[in-house]
ROLOZA-548266 format. One line per field, with one value per residue: residue in one letter; x, y, z of N, C-alpha, C, O in turn. Coordinates in pm, 1 decimal, m for minus. Layout:
REM residues N
resn = a / ...
n.X = X / ...
n.Y = Y / ...
n.Z = Z / ...
ca.X = X / ...
ca.Y = Y / ...
ca.Z = Z / ...
c.X = X / ...
c.Y = Y / ...
c.Z = Z / ...
o.X = X / ...
o.Y = Y / ...
o.Z = Z / ...
END
This chain:
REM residues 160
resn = x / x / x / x / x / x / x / x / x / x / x / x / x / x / x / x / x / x / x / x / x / x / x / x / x / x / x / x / x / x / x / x / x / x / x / x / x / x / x / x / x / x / x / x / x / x / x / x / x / x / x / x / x / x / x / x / x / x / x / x / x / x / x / x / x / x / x / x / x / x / x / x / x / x / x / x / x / x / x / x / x / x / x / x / x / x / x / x / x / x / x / x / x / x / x / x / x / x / x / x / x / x / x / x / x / x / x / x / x / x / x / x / x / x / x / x / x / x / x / x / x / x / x / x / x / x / x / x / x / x / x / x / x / x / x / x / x / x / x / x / x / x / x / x / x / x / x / x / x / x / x / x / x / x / x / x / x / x / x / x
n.X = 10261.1 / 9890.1 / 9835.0 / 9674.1 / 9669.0 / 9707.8 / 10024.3 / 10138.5 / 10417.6 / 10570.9 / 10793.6 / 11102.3 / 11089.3 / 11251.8 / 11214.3 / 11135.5 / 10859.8 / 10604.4 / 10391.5 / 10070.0 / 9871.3 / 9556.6 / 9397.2 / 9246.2 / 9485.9 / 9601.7 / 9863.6 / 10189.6 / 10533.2 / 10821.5 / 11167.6 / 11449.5 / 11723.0 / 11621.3 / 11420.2 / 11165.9 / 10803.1 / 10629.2 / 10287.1 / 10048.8 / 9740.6 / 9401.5 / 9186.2 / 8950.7 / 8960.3 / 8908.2 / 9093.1 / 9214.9 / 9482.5 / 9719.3 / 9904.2 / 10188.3 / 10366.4 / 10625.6 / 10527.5 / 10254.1 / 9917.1 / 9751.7 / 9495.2 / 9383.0 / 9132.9 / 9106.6 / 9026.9 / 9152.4 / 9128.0 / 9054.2 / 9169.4 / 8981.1 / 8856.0 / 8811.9 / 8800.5 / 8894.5 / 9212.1 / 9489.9 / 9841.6 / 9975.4 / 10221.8 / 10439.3 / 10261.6 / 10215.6 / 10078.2 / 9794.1 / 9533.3 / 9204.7 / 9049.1 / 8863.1 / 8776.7 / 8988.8 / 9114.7 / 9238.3 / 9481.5 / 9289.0 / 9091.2 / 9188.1 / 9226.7 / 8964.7 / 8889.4 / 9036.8 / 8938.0 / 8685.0 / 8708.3 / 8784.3 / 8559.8 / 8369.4 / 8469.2 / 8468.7 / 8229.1 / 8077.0 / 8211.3 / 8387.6 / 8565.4 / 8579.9 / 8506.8 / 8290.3 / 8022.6 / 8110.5 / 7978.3 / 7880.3 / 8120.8 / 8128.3 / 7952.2 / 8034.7 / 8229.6 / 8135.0 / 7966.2 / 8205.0 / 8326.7 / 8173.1 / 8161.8 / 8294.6 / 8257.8 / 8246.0 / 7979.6 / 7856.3 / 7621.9 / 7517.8 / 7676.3 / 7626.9 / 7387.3 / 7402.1 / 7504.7 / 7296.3 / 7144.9 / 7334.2 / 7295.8 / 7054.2 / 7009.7 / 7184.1 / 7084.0 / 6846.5 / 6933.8 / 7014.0 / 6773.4 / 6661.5 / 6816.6 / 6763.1 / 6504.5 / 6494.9 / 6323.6 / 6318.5
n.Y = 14832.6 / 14688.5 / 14429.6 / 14327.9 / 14510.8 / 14606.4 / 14663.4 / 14767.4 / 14750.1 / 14942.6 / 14910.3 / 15054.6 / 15287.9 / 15109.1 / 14884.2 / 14497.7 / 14513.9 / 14725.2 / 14911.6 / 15019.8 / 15129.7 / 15225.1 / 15345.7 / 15420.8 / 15472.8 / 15463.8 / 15556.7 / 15649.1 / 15610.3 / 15656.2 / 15494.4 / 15600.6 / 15473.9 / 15209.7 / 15315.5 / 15254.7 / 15282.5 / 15298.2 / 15160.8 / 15148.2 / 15009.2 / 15012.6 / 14762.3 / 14568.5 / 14755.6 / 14872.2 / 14785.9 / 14894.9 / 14732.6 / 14805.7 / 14654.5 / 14661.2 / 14498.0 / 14447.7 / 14312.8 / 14293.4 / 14404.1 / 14408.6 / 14449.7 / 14407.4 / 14412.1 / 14420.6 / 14332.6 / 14333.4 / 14166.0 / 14015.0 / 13771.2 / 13451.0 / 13144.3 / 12893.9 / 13108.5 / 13210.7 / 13357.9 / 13508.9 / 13530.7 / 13818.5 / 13986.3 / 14208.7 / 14256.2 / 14239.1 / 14049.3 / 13829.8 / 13868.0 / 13912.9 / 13868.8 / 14039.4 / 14078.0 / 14054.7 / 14180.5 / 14232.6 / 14339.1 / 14589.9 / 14601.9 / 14693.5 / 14953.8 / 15023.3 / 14965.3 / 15137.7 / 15390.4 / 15339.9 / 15400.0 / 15591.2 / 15740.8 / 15702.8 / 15767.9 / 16080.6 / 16135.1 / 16018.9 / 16050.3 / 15830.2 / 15536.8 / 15316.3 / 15229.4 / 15052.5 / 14771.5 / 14416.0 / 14273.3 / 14462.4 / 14529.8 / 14301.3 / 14305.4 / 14512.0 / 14422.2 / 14246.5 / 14463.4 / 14595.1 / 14386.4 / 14344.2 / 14417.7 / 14694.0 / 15035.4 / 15169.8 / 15162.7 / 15413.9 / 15485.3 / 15264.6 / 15160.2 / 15382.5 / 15344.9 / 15096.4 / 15248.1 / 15355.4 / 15141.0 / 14968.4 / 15212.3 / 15206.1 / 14922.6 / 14917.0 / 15134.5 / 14974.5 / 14720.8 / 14866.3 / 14958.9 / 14712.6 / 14614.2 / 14755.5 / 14718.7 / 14479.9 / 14223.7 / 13980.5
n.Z = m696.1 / m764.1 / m825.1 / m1000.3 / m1198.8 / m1516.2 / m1746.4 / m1974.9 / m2174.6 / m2393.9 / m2689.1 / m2824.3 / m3103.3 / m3321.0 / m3289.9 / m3403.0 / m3454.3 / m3387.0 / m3137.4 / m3071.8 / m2765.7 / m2723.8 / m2482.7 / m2166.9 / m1912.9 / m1619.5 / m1577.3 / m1695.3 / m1786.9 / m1862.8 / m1971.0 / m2041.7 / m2067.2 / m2171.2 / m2380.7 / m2336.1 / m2327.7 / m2046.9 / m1991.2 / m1737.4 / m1643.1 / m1527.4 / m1318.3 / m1560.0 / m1724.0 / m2062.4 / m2361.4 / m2688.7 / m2891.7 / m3127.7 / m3325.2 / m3538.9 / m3798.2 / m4036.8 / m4267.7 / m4173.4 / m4040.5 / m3713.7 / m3480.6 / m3129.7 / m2886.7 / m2579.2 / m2211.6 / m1932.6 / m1693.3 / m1367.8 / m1246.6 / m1285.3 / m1170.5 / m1449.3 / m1647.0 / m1990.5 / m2037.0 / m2253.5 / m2329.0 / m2452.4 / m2683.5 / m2487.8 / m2278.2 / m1909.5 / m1807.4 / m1845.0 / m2086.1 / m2126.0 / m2474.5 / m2622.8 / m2912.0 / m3204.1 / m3570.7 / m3842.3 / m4137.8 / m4347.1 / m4151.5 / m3935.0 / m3984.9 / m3983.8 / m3760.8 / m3604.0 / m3715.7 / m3590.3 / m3337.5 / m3271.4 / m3348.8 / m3195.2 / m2939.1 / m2993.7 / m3047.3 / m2833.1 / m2621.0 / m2500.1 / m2604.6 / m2422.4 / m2228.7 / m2227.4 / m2235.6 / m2271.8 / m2447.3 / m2637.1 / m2790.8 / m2898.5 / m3075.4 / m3208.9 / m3338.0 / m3512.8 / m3667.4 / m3824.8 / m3939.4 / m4156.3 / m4498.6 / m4694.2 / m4572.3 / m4292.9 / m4137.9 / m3961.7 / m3855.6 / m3750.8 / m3570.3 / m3392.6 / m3344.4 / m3217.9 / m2992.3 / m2803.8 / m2788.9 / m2620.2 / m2429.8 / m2296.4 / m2215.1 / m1991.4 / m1880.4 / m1846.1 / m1627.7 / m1434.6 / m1292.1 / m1307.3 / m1123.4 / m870.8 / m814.2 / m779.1 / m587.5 / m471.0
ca.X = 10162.7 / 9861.2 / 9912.6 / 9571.3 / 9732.3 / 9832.5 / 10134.6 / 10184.4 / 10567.1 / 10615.0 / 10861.8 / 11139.6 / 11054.1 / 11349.4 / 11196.4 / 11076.6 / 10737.4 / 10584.7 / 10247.6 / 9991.7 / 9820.2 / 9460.7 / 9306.6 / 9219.7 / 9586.2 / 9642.1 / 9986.8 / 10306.4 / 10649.2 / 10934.2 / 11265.6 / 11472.6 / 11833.8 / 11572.9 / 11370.1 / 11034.3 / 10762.5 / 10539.5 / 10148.0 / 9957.0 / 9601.9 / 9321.4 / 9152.1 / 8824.4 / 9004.0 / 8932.5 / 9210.3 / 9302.2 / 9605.4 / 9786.6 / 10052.5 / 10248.5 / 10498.5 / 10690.1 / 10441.8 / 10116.5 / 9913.6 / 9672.9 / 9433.0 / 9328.2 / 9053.6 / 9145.7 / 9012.0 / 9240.5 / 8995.1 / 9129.5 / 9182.9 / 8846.0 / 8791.3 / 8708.8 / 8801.3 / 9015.8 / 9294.3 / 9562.6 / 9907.7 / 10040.4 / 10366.9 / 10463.2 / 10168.3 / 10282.1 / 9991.2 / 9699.5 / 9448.2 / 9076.1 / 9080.4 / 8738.4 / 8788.6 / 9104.0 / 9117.3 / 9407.3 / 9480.6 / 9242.7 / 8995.4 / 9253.7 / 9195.3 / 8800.1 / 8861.7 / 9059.7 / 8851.1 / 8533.1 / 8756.3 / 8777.8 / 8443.9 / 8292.7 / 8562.2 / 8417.0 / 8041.6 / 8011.1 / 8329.4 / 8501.1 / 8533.4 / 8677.8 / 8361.5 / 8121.4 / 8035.3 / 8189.8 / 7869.8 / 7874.9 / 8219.1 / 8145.6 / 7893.8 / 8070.3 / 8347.3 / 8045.2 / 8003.9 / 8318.1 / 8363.1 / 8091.6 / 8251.8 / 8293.4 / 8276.0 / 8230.2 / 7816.4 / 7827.4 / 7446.1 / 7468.7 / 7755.1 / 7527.9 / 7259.1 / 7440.8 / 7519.7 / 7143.5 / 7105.5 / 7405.1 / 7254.8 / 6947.0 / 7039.1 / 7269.4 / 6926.4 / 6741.1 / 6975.2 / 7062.7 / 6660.7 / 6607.5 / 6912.3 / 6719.1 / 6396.7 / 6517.1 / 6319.7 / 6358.5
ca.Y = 14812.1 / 14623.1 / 14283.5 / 14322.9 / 14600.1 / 14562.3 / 14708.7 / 14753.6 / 14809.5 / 14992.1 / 14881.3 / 15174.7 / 15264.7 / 15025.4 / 14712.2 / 14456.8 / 14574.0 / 14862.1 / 14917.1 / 15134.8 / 15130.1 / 15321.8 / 15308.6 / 15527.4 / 15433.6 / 15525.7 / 15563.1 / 15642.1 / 15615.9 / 15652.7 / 15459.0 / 15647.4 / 15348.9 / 15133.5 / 15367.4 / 15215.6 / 15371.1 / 15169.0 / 15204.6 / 15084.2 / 15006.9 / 14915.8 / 14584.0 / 14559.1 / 14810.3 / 14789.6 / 14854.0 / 14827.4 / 14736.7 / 14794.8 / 14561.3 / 14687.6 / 14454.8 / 14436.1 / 14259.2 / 14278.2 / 14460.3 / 14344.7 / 14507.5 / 14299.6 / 14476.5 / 14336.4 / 14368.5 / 14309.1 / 14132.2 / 13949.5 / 13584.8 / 13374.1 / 13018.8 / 12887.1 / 13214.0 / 13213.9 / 13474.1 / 13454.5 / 13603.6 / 13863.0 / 14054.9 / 14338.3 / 14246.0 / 14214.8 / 13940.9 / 13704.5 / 13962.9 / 13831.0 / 13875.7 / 14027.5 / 14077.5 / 14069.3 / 14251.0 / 14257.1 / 14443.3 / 14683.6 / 14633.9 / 14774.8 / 15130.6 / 15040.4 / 15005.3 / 15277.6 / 15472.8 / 15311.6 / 15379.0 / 15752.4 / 15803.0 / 15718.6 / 15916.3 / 16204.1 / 16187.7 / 15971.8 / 16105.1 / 15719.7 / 15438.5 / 15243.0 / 15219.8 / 14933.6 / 14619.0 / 14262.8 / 14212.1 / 14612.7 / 14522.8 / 14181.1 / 14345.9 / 14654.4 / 14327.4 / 14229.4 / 14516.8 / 14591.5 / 14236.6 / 14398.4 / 14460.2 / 14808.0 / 15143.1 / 15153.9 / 15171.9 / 15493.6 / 15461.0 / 15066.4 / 15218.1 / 15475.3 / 15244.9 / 15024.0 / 15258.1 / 15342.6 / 14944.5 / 15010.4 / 15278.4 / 15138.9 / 14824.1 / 14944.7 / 15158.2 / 14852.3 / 14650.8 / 14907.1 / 14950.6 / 14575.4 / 14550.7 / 14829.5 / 14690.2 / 14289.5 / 14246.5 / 13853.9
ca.Z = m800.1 / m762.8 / m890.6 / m1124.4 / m1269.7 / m1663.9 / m1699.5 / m2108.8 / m2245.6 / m2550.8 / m2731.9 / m2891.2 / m3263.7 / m3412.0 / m3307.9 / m3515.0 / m3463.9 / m3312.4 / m3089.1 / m3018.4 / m2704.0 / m2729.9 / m2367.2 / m2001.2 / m1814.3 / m1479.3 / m1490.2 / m1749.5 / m1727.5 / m1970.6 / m1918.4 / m2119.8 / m2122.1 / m2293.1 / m2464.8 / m2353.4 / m2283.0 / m1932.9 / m1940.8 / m1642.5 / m1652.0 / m1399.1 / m1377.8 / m1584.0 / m1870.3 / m2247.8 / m2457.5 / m2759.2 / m2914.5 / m3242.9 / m3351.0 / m3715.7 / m3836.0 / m4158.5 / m4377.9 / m4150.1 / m3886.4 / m3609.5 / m3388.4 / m3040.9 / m2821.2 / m2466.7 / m2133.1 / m1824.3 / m1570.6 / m1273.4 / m1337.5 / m1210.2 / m1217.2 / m1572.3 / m1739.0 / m2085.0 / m2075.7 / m2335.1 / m2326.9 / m2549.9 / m2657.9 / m2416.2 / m2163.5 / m1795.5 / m1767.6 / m1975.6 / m2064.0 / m2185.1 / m2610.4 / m2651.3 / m3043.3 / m3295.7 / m3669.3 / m3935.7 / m4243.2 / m4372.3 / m4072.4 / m3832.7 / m3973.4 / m3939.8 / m3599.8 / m3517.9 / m3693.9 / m3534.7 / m3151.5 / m3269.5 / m3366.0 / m3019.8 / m2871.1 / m3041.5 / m3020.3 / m2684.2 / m2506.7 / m2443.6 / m2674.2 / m2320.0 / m2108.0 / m2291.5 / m2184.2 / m2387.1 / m2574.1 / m2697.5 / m2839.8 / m2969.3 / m3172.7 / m3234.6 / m3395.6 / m3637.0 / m3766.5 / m3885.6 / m4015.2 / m4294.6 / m4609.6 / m4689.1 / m4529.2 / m4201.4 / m4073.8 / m3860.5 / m3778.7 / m3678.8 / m3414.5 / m3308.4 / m3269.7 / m3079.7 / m2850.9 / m2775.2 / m2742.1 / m2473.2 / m2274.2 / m2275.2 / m2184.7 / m1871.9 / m1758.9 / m1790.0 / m1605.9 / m1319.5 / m1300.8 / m1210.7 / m976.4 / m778.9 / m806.5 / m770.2 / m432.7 / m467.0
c.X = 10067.9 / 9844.8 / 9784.7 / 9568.3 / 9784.5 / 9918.6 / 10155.0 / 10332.8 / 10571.2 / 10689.5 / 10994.1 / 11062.0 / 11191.9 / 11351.3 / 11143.7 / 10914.4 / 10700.3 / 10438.1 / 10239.3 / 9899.7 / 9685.1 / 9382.4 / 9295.8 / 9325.0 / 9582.5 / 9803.9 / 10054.8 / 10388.5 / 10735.0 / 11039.8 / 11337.4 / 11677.7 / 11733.2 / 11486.2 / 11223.0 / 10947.5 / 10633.6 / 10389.3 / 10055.6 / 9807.0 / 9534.4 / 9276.6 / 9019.5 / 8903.3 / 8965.8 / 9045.3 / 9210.4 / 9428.8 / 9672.9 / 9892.0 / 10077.0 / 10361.9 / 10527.0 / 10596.8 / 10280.7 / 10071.5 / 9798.5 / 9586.9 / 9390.3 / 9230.7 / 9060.4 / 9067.9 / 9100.5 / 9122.9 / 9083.3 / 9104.2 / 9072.5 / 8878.9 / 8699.8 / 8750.4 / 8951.1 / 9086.5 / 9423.5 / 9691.7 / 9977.5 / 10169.3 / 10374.0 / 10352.2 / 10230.3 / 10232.2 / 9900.9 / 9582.5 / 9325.6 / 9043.3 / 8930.7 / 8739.6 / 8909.5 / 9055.6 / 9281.7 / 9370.5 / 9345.1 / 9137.1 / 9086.4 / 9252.5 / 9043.3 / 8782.1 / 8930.7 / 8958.5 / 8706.6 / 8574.9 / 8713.4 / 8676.8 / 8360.5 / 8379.9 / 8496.9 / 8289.5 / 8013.6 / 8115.0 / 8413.5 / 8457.4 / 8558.2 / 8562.1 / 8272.3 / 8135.5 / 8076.6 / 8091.5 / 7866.4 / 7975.4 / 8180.5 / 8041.2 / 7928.9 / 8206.4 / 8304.2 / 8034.7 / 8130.7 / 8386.0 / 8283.4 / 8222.7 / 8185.2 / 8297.7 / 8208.5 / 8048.1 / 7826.7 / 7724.5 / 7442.3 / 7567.3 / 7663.1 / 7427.3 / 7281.3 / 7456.3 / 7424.5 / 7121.6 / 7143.6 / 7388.9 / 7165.3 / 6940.6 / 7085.7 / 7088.6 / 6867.5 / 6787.3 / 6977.6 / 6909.0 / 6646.7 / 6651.0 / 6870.3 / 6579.3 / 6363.7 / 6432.3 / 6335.6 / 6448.5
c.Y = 14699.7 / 14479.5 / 14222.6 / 14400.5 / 14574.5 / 14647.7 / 14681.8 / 14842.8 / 14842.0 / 15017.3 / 15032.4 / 15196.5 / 15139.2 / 14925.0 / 14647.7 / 14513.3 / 14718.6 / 14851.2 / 15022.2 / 15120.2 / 15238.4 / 15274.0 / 15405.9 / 15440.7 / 15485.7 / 15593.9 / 15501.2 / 15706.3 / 15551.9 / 15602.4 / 15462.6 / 15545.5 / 15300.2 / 15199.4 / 15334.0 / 15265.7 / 15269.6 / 15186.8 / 15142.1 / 15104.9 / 14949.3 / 14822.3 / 14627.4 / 14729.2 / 14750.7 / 14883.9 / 14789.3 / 14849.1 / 14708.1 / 14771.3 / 14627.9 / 14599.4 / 14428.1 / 14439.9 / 14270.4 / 14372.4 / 14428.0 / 14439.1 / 14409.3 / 14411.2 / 14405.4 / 14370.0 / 14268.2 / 14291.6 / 14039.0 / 13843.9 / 13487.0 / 13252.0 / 12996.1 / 13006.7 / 13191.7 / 13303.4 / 13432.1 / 13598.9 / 13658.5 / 13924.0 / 14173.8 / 14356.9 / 14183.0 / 14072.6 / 13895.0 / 13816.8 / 13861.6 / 13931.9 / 13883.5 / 14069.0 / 14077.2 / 14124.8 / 14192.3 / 14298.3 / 14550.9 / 14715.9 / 14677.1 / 14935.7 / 15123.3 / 15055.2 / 15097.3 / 15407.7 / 15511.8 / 15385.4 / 15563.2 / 15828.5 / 15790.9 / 15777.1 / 16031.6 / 16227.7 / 16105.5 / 15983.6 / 15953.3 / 15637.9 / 15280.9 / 15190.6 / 15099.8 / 14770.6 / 14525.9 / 14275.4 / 14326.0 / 14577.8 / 14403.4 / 14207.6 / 14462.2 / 14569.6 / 14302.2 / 14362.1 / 14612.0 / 14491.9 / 14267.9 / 14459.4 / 14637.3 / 14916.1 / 15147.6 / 15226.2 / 15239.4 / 15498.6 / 15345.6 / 15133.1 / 15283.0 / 15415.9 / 15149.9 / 15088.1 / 15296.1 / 15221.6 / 14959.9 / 15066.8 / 15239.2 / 15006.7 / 14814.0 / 15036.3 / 15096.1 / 14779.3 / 14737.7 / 14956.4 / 14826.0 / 14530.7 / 14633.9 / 14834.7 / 14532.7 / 14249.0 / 14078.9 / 13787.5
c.Z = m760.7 / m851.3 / m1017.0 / m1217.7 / m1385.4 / m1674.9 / m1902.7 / m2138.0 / m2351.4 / m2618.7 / m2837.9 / m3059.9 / m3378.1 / m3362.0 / m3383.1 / m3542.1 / m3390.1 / m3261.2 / m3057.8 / m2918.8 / m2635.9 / m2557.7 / m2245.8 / m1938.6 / m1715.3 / m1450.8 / m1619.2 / m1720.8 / m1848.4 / m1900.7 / m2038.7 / m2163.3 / m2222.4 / m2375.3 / m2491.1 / m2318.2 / m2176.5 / m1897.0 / m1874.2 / m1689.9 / m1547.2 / m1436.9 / m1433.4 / m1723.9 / m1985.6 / m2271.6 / m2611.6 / m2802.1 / m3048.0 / m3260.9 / m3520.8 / m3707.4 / m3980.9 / m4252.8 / m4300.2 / m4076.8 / m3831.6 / m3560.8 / m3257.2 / m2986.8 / m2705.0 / m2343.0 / m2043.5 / m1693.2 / m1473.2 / m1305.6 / m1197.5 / m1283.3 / m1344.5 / m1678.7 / m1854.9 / m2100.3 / m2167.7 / m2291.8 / m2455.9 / m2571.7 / m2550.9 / m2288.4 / m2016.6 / m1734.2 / m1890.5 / m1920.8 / m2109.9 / m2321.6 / m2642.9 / m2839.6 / m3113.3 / m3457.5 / m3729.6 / m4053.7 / m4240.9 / m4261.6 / m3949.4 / m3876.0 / m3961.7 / m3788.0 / m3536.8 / m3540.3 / m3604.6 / m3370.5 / m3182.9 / m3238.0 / m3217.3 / m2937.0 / m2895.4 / m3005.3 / m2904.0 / m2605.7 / m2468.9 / m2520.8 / m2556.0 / m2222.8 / m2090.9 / m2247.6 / m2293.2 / m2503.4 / m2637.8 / m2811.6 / m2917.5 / m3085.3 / m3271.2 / m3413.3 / m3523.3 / m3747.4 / m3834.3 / m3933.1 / m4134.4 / m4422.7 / m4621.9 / m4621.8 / m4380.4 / m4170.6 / m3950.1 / m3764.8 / m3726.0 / m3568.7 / m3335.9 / m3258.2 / m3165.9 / m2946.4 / m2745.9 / m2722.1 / m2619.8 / m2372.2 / m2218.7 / m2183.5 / m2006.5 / m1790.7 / m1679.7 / m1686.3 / m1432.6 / m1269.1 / m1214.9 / m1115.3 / m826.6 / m772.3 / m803.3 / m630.5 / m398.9 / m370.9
o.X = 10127.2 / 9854.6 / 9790.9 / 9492.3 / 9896.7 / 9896.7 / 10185.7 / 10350.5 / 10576.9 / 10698.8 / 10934.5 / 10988.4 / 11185.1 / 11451.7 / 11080.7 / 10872.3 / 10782.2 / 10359.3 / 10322.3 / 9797.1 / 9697.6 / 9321.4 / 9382.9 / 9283.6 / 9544.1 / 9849.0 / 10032.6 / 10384.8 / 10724.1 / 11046.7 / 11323.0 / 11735.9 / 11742.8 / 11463.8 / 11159.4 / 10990.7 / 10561.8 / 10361.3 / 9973.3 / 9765.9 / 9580.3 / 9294.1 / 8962.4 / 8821.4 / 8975.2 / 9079.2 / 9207.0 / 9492.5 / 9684.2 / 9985.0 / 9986.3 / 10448.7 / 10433.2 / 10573.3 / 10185.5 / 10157.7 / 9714.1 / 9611.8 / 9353.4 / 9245.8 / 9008.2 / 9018.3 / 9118.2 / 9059.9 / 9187.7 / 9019.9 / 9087.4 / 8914.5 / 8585.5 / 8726.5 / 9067.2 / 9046.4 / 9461.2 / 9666.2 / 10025.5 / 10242.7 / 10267.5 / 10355.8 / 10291.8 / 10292.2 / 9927.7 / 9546.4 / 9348.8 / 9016.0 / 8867.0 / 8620.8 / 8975.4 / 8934.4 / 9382.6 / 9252.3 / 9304.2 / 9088.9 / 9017.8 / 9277.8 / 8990.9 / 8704.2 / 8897.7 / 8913.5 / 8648.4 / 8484.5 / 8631.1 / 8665.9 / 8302.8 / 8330.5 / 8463.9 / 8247.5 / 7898.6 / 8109.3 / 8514.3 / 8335.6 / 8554.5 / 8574.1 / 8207.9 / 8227.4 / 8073.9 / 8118.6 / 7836.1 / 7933.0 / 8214.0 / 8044.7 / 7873.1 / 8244.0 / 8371.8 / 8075.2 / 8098.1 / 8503.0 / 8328.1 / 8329.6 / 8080.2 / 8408.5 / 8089.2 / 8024.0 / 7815.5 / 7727.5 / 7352.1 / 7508.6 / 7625.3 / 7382.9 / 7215.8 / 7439.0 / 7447.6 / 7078.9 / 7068.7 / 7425.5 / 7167.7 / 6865.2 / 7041.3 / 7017.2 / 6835.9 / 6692.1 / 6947.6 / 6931.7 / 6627.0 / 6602.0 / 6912.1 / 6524.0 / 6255.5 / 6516.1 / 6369.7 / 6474.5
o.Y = 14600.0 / 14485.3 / 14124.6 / 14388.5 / 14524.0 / 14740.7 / 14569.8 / 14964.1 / 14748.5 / 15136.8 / 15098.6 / 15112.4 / 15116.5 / 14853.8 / 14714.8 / 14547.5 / 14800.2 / 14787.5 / 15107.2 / 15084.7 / 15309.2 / 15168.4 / 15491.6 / 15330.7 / 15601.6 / 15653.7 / 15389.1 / 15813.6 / 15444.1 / 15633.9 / 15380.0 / 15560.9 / 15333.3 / 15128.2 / 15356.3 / 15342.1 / 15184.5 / 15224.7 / 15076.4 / 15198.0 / 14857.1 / 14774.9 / 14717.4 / 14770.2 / 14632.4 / 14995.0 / 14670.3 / 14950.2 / 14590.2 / 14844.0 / 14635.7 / 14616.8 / 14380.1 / 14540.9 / 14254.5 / 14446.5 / 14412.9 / 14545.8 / 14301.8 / 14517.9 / 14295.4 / 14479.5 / 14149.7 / 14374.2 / 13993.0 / 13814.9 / 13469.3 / 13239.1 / 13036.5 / 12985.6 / 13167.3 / 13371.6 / 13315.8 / 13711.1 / 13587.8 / 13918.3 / 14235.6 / 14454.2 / 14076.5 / 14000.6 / 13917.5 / 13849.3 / 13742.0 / 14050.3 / 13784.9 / 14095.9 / 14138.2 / 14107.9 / 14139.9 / 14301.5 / 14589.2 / 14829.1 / 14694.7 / 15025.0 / 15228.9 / 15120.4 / 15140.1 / 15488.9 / 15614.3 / 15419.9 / 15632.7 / 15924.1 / 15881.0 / 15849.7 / 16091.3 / 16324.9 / 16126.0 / 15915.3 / 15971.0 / 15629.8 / 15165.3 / 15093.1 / 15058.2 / 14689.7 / 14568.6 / 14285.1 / 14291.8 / 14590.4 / 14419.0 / 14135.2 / 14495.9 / 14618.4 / 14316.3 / 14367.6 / 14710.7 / 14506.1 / 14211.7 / 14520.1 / 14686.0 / 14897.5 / 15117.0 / 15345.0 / 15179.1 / 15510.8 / 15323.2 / 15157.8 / 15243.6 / 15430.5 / 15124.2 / 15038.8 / 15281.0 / 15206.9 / 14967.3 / 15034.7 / 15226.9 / 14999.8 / 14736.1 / 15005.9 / 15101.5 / 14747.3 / 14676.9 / 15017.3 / 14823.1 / 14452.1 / 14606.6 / 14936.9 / 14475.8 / 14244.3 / 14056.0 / 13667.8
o.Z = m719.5 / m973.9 / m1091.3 / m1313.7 / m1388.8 / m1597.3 / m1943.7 / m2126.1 / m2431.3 / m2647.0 / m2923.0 / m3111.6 / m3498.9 / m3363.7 / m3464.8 / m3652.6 / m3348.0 / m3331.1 / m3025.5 / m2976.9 / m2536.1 / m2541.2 / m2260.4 / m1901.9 / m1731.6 / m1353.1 / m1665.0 / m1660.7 / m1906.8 / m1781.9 / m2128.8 / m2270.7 / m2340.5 / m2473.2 / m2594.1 / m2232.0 / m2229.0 / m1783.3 / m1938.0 / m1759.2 / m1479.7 / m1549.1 / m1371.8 / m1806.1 / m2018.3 / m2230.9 / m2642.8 / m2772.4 / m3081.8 / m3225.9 / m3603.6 / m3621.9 / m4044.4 / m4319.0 / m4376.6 / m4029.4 / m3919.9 / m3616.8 / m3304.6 / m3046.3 / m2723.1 / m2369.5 / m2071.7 / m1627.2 / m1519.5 / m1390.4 / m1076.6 / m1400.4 / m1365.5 / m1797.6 / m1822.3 / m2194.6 / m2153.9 / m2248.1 / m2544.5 / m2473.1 / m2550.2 / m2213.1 / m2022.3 / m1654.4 / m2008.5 / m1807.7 / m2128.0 / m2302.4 / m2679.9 / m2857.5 / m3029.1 / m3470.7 / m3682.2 / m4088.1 / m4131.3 / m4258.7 / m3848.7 / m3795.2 / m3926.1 / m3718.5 / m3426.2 / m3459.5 / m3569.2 / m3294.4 / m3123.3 / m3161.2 / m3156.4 / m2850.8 / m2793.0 / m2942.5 / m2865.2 / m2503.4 / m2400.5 / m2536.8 / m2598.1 / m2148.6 / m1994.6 / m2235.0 / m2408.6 / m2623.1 / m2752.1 / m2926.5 / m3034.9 / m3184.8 / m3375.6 / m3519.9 / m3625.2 / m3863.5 / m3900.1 / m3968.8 / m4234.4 / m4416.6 / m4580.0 / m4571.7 / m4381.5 / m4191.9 / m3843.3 / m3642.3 / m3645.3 / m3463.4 / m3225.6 / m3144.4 / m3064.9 / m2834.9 / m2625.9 / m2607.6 / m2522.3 / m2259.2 / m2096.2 / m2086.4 / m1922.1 / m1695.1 / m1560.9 / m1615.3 / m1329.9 / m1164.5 / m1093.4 / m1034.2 / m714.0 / m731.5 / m817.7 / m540.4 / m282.8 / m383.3
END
């Protein structure tokens, strides 16, 4: 395994908590003594990740980036390594964001793809009270393609 490789464990169903790991893995593997289930990921992955326990439940949105000088990675439960914590959620905005993960699943084929700042805006709005703003998603992701055009545009026209 390469050693930038996340490596998420998923805990049986009769632990104190339980997760859900929404993301593009490379690579699972059941180990059926402990009953866990092992999902690799490449480096530069988003994921997210749904924590349920007893009384609460979480959402994180993570990316697994190789560890640079200066960079904040934090470690979580069942993570093989210190991922970088590009948004968190709890209670009722953890079904906004699954729903929000779904919905670009559906109409743009990957919710897994987008750059930090896509997500850190994607964080805002779903910090809005109420019903989730289908059209501000959609718009963002216009912003997003746009953006990546523009960007892969100037890196092939940088002559500097």
């Amino acid at each position: 395994m390469n050693n930038n490789q996340l490596t998420i464990s998923i805990p049986p169903e009769n632990n104190i908590f339980s997760l859900y790991a929404d993301g593009q893995f490379i690579h699972k593997e059941y180990e059926k003594e402990t009953q866990t289930t092992y999902l690799t990921y490449a480096v530069d992955s988003a994921i997210f990740l749904y924590f349920t326990f007893p009384k609460h439940r979480r959402v994180y949105l993570i990316r697994n980036i190789a560890p640079v000088k200066n960079s904040v990675l934090t470690s979580l439960n069942c993570l093989s390594q210190p991922v970088k914590i590009i948004f968190k959620q709890f209670a009722s905005r953890v079904d906004k964001t699954r729903r929000a993960a779904a919905f670009l699943n559906e109409h743009y084929k990957s919710a897994y793809k987008y750059s930090d700042i896509f997500y850190y805006r994607l964080d805002r709005i779903l910090l809005r009270r109420g019903k989730i703003n289908y059209m501000a998603i959609a718009e963002l992701v216009k912003q997003d393609q746009k953006y990546k055009l523009f960007s892969t545009f100037k890196e092939k026209t940088d002559y500097s």
